[in-house]
C-alpha positions in Angstrom: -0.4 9.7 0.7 -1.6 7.8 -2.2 -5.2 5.9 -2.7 -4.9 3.0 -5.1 -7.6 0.7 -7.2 -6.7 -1.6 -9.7 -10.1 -1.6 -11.0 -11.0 2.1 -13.2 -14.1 3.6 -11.5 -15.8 6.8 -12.0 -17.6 6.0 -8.5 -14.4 5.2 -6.5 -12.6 8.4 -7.9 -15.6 10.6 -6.8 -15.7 9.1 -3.5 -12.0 8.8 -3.0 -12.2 12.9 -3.8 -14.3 13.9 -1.6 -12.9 12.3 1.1 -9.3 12.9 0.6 -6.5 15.5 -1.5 -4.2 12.7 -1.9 -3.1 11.5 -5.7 -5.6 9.1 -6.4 -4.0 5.7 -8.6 -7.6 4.9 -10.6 -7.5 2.0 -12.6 -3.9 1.3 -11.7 -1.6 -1.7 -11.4 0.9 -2.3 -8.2 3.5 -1.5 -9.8 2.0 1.8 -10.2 1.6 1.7 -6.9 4.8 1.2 -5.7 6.3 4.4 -7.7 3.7 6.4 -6.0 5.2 4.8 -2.9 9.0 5.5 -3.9 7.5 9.3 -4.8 5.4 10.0 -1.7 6.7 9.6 2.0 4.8 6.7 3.3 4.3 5.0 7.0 1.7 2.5 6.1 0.3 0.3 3.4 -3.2 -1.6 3.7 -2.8 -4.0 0.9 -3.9 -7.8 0.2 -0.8 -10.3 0.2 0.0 -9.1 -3.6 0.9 -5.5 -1.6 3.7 -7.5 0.7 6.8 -7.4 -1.4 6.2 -3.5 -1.6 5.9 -3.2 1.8 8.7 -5.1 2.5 10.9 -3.3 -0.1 9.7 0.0 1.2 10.5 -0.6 4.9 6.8 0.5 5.8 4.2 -1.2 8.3 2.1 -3.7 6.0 -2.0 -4.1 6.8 -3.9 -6.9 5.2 -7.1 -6.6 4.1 -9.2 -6.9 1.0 -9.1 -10.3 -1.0 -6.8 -12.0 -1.2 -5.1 -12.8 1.7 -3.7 -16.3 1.7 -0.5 -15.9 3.8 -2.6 -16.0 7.0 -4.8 -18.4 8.3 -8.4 -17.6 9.1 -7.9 -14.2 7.1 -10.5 -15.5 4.6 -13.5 -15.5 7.0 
């Protein structure tokens, strides 16, 4: 399992460790992401629509949520 955030926060990597012992991608892009993928044995990804080719490459059940999500309609409310 991997936990992802493109944005580098001290408060998400705290919380992220204390709630998990996965490898925790802090501050990290998705292409980052999708070696951690390739790396790891995965079965899911939650993702925005930027995280569908991965899933799609990967073979792997694809969630959306966060922002943005613009390949469904009435995601955005």
């Amino acid at each position: 399992m991997a936990v992802s955030c493109s944005t580098a926060s001290r408060k998400f990597l705290q919380k992220a460790k204390s709630v998990t012992d996965a490898e925790i991608l802090n501050g990290r892009d998705l292409y980052e992401l999708h070696r951690a993928m390739k790396d790891n044995e995965v079965d899911i990804l939650f993702g925005n629509t930027k995280c569908k080719p991965i899933a799609k490459d990967e073979d792997v059940a694809f969630v959306r949520c966060g922002f943005p999500v613009y390949d469904r309609v009435g995601y955005h409310r």
